[in-house]
MARPAZA-280161 format. One line per 3 residues: number of its first residue (from 1); their letters; for each residue x, y, z of N, C-alpha, C, O. Coordinates in steps of 0.001 Angstrom, whole numbers, plus 500000, padded with zeros to 6 digits. Example, Ala and Ser with C-alpha at 12.3 -4.5 7.8 and 13.67 -1.06 7.14 Angstrom:
<vovexs>
1	AS	513190 494310 507800 512300 495500 507800 513200 496700 507800 514236 496681 508465  512850 497750 507080 513670 498940 507140 512900 500030 507870 513409 501138 508039
</vovexs>
This chain:
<vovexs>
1	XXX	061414 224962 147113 061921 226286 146801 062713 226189 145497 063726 225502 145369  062063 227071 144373 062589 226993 143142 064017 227951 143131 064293 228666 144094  064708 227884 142158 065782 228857 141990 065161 230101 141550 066017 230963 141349
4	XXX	063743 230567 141289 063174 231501 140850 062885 232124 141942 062862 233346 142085  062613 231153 142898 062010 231888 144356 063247 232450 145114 063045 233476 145764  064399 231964 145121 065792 231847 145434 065711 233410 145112 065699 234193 146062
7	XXX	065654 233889 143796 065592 234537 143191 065171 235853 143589 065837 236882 143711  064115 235667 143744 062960 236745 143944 063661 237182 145361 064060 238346 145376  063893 236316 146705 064135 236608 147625 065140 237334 148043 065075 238073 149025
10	XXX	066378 237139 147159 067592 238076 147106 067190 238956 146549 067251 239935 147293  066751 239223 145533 066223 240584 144935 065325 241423 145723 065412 242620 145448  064562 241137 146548 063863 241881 147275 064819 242170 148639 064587 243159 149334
13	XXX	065587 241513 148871 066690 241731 150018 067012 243167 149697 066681 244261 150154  068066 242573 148387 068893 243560 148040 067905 245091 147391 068482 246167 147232  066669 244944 147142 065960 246094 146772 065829 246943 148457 065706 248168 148440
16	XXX	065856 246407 149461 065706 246884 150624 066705 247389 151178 066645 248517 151666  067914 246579 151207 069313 247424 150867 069588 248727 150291 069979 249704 150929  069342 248674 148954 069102 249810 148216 068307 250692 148701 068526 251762 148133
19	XXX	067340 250794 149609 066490 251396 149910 067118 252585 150987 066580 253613 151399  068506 252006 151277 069105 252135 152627 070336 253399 151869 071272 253962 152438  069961 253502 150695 071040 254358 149901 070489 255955 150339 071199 256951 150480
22	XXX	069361 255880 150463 068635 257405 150754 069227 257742 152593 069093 257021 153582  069658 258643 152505 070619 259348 154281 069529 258872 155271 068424 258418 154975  069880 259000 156099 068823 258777 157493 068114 259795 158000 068842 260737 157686
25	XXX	067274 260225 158519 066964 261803 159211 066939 260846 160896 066017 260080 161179  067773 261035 161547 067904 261061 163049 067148 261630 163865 067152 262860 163917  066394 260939 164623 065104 261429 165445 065722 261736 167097 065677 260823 167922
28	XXX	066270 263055 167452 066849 263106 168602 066335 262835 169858 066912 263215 170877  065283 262200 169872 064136 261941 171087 064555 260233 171274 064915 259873 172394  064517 259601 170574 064418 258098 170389 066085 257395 170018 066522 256347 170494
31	XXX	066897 258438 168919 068173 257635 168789 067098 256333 167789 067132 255153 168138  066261 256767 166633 065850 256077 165683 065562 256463 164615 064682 257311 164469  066380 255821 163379 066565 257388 162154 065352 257067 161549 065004 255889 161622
34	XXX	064316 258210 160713 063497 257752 159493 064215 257390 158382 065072 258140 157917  063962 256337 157916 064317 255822 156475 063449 255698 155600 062301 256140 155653  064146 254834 154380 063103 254617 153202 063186 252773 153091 062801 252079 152150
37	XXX	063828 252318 154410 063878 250956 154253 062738 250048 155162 062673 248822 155248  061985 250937 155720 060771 249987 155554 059799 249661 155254 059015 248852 155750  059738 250650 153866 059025 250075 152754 059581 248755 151998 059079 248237 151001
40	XXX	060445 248436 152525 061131 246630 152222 060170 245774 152478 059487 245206 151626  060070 245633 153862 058756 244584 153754 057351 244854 153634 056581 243984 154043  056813 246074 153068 055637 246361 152218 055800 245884 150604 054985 245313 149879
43	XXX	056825 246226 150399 056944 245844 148798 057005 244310 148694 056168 243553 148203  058413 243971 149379 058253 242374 149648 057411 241295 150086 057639 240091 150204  056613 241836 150254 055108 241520 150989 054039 241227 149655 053937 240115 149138
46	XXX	053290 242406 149216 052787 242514 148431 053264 241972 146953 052527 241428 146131  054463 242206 146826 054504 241170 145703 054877 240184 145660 054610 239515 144661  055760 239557 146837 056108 238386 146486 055368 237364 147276 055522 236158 147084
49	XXX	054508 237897 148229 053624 236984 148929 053959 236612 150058 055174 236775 150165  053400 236077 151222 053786 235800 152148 055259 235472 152287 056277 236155 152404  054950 233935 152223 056678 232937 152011 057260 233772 151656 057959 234246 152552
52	XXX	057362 234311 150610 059083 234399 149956 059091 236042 150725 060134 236215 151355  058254 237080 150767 058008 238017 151374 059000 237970 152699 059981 238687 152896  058475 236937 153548 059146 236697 154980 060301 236383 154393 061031 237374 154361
55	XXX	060993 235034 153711 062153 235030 153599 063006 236146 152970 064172 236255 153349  062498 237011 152008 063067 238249 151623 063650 239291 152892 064710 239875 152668  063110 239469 153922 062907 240317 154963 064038 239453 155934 065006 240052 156403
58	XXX	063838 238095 156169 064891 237304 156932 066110 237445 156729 066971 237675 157578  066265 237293 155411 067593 237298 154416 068591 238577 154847 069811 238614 155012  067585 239576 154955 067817 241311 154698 068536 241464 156192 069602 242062 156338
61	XXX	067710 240764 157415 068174 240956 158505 069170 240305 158899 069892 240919 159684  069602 238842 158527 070954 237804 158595 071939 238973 157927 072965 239253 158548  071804 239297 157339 072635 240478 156533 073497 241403 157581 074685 241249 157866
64	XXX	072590 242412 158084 072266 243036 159039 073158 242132 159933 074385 242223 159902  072500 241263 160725 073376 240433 162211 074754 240295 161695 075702 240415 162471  074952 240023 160295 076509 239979 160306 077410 240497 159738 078422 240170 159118
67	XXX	076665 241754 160174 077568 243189 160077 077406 243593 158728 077836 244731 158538  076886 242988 157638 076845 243966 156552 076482 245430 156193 075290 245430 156500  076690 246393 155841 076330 247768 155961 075600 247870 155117 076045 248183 154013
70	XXX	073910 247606 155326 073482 247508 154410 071658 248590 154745 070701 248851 154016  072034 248932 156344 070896 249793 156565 071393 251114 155925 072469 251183 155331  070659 252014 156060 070482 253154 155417 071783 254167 156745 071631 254162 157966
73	XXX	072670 254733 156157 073750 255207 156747 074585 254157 156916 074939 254020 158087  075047 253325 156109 076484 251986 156125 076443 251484 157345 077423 251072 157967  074922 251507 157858 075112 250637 159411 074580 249144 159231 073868 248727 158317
76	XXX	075198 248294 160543 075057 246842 160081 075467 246432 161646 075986 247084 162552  075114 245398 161576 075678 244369 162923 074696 244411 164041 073715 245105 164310  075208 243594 164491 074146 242897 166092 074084 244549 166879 072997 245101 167049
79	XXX	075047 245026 167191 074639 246010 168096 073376 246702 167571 072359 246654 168261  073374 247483 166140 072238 248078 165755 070817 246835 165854 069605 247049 165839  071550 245589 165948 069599 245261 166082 069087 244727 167414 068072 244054 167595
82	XXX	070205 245261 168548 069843 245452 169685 069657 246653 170437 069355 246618 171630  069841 247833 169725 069708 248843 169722 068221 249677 169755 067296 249166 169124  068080 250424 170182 066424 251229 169847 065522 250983 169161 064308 250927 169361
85	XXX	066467 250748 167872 065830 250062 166265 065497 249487 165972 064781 249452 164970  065970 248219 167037 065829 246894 166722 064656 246258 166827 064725 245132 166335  062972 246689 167538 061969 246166 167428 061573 245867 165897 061190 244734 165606
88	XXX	061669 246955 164831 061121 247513 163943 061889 246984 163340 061320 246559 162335  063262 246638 163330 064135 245933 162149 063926 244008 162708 064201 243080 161948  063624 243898 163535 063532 242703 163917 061930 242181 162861 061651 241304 162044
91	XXX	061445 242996 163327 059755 242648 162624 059630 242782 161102 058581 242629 160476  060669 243047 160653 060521 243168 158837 059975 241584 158845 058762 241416 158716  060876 240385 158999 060281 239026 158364 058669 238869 158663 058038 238140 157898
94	XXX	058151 239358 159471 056909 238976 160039 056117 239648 159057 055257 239186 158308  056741 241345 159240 055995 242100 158608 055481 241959 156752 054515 242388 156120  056417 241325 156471 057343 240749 154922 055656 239634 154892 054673 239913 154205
97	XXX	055751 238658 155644 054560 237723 155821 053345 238126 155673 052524 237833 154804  053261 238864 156630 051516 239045 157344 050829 240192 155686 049832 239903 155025  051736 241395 155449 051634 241833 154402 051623 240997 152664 051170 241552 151663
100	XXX	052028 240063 152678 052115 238977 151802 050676 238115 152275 050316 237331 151397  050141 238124 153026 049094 237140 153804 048063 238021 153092 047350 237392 152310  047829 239304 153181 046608 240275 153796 046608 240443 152164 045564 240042 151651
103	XXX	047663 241004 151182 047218 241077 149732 046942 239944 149156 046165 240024 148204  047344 238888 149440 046969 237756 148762 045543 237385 149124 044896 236791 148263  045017 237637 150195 043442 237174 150557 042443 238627 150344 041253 238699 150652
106	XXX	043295 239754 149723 042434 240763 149500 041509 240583 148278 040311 240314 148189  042609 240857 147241 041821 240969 145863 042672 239982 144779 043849 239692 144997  041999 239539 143683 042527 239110 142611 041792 239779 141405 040579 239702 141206
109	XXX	042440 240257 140848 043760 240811 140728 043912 241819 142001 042935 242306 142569  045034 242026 142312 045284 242822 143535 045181 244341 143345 046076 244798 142634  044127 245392 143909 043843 246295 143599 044707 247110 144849 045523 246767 145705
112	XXX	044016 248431 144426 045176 249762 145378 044957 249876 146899 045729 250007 147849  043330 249756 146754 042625 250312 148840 042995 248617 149069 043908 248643 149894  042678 246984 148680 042831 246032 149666 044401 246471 149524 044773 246809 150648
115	XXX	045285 246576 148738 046710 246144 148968 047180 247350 150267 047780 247145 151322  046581 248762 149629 047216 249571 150761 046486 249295 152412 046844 249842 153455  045784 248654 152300 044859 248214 153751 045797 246761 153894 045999 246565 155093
118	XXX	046151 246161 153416 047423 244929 153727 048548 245666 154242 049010 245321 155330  049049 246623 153620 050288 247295 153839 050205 248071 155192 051072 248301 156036  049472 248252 155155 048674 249542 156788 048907 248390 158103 049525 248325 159166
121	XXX	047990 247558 157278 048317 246677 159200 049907 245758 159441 050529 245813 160502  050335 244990 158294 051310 244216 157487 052714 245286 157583 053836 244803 157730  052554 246347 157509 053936 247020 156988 053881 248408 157926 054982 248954 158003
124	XXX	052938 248993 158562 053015 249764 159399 052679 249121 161288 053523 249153 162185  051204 248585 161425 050907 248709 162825 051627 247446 162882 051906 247210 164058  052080 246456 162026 052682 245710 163007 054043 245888 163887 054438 245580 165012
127	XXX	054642 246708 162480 055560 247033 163189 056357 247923 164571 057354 248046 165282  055059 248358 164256 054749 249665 165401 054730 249069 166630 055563 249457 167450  053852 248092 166976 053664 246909 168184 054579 246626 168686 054801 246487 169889
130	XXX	055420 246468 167558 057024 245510 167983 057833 246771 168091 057989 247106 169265  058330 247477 167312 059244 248614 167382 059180 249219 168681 060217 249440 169306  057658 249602 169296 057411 251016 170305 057592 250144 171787 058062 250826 172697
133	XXX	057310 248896 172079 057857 248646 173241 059164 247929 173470 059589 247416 174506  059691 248006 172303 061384 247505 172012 062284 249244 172131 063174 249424 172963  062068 249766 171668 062258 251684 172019 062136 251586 173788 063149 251554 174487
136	XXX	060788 251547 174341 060753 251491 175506 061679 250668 176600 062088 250964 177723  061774 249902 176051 062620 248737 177076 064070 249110 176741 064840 248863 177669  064541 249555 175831 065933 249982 175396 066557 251183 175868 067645 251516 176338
139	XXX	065245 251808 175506 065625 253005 175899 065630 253947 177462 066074 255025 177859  064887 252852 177984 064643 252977 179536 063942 254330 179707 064438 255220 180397  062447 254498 178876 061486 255505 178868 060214 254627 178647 060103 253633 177931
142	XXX	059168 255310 179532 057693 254944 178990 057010 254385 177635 056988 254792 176474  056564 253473 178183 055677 253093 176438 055203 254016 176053 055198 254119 174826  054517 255244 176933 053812 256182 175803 054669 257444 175596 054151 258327 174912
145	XXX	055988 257676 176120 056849 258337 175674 057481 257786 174454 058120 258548 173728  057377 256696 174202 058234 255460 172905 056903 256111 172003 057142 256833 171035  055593 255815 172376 054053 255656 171397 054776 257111 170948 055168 257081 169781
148	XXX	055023 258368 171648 054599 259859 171144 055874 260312 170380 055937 261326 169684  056832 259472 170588 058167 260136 169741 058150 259140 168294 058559 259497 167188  057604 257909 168622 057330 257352 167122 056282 257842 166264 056285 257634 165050
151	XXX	055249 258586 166958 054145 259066 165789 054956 260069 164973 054203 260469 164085  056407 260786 164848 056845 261357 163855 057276 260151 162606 058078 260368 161697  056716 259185 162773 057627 258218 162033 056410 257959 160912 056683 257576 159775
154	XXX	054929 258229 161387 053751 257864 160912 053540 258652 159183 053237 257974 158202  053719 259801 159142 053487 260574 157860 054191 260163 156985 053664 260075 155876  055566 259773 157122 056432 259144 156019 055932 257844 155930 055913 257498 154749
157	XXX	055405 256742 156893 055283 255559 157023 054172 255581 155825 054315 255001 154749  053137 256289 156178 052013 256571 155357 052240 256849 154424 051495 256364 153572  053241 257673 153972 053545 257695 151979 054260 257245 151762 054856 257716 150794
160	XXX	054815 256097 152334 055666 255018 151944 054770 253897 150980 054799 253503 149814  053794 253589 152471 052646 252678 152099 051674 252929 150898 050869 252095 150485  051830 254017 150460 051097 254559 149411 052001 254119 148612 051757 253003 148154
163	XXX	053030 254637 148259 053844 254499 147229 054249 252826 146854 054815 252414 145842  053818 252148 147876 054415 250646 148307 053228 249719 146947 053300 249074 145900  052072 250354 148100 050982 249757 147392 050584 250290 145649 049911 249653 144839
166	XXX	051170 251485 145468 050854 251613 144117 051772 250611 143141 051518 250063 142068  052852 250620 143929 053907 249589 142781 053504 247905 142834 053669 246812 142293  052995 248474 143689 053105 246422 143867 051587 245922 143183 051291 244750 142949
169	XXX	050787 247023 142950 049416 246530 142239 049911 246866 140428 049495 246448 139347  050750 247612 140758 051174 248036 138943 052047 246760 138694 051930 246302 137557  053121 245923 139754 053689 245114 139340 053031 243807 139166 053348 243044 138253
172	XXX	052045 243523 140102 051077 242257 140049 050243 242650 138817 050365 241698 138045  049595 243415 138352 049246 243479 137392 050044 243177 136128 049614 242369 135305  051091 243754 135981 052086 243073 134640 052466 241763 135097 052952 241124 134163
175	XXX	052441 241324 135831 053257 239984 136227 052344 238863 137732 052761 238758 138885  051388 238368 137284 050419 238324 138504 051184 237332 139354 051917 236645 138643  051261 237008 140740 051613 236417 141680 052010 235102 141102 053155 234767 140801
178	XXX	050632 234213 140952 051214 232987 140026 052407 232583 138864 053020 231520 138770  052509 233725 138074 053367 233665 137190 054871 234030 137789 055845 233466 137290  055057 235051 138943 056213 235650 139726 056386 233954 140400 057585 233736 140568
181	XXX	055440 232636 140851 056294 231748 141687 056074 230672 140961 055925 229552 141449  056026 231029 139317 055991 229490 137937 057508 229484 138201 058337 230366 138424  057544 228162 138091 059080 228141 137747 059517 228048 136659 060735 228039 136481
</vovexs>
């Protein structure tokens, strides 16, 4: 691990942080806000690649466990990632990975449909898997009461992923993967 990668990984932390600057919209069914912070591990994914992707997303959540206020509404700490939320904030590192996995074996140079088809399974359904029966078990309601109050989460998720995948093929293009982990 270079100091470049060091690098990259705090920066994508802290870009996910930032992400957390936009208010929450509070979903009164679930007690799970929409944000703009999980397009963190779509972006972190896609450009920085698996590895550093996952560690970007790890980083973001150690953050998180120790209390930093760094989700979107100055929230932070163990309770929120045992909380409702916590499937979906737990799964960023994975998600950070598998999305880093899926663009890197899509295209070279990395184009818009493989990256946003990385981001779709990588940055949305996985998280969905993990989030909707972590809702359920928390919340002490049905998996498909968890499945039907999270599909409001889907339309933003979806122009997230759009927006995810357009930057990250405009940024691999100025700066291709190899050159982002030269040291």
């Amino acid at each position: 691990m270079t100091t470049r990668d060091l690098t990259h990984i705090a920066l994508f932390a802290a870009v996910t942080a930032a992400l957390g600057l936009l208010p929450p919209l509070m979903l009164p069914l679930l007690g799970v806000p929409i944000t703009a912070q999980s397009m963190g591990p779509m972006l972190a994914g896609a450009v920085l690649g698996a590895r550093r992707g996952g560690l970007a997303m790890a980083l973001f959540i150690l953050l998180v466990a120790l209390g930093f206020p760094v989700l979107s509404g100055g929230r932070g700490g163990l309770g929120i990632l045992m909380g409702p939320g916590g499937g979906f904030l737990l799964a960023y590192p994975a998600a950070g990975y598998v999305v880093g996995l899926l663009c890197a074996r899509a295209a070279r140079p990395l184009r818009f449909f493989p990256a946003l088809g990385g981001i779709l399974i990588g940055g949305i359904v996985l998280l969905y898997l993990a989030g909707i029966p972590w809702i359920a078990a928390v919340a002490g309601i049905g998996l498909s009461k968890a499945a039907v109050g999270s599909a409001w989460f889907l339309p933003g998720d979806l122009v997230k992923a759009v927006v995810a995948a357009s930057i990250a093929v405009t940024v691999r293009r100025a700066v291709p993967l190899d050159e982002i982990s030269r040291a």
